[in-house]
C-alpha positions in Angstrom: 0.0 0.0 0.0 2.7 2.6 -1.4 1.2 5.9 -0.7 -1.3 4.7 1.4 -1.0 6.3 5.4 -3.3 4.3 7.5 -5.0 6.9 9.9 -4.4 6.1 13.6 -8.5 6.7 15.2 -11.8 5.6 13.7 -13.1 8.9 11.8 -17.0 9.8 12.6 -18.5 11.2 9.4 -20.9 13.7 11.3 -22.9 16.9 11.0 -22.3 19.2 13.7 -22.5 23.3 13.7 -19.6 24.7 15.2 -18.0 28.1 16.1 -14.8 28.8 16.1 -13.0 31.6 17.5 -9.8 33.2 17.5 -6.6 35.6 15.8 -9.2 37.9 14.5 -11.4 35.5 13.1 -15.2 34.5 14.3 -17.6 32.8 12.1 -19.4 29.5 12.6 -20.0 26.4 10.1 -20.4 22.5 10.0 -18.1 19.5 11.2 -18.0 16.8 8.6 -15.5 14.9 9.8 -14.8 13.8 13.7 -11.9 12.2 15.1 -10.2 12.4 18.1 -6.9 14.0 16.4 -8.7 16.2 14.5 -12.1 17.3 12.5 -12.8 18.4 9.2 -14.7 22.1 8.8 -16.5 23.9 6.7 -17.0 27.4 7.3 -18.3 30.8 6.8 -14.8 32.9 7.6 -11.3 32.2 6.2 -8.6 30.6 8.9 -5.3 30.4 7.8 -2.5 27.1 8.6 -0.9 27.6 11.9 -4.2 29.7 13.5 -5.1 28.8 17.3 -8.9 28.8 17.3 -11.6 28.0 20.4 -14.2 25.7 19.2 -18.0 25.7 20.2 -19.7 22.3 18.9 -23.4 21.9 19.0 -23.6 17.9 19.1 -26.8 16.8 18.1 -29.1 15.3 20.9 -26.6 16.7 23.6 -27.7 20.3 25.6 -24.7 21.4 26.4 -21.8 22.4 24.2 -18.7 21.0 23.7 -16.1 23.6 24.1 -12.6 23.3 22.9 -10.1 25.6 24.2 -7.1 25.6 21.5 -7.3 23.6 17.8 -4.6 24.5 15.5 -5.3 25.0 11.7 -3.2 22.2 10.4 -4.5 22.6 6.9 -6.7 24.5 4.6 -8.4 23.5 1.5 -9.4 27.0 -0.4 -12.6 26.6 -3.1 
């Protein structure tokens, strides 16, 4: 499997809103991708590699939030 990196953590393909905050940036969007190394976002403001960002997730079915204090940007993908 040349090529191939086998991930390390089972991967949730969810739907969550989020917000994330931080250097100068606020905006909000949707988790697509959950694992315990990282997530996959889609959002309505532009975050740039290397950014430290507090997250807000709404998970479905659960009242209170889950808050995440520091995520790093480790990539982007720009459309």
């Amino acid at each position: 499997m040349a090529g191939f990196v086998m991930r390390k953590g089972q991967r949730l393909k969810t739907f969550a809103p989020v917000r994330y905050l931080g250097d100068g940036v606020a905006g909000e969007g949707i988790i697509k991708d959950l694992s315990l190394s990282g997530s996959y976002i889609t959002g309505n403001r532009p975050v740039s590699v290397g950014m430290a960002l507090a997250l807000q997730i709404f998970v479905p079915g659960d009242p209170e939030l889950l808050l995440i204090d520091r995520a790093t940007v480790k990539w982007v993908k720009r459309v």
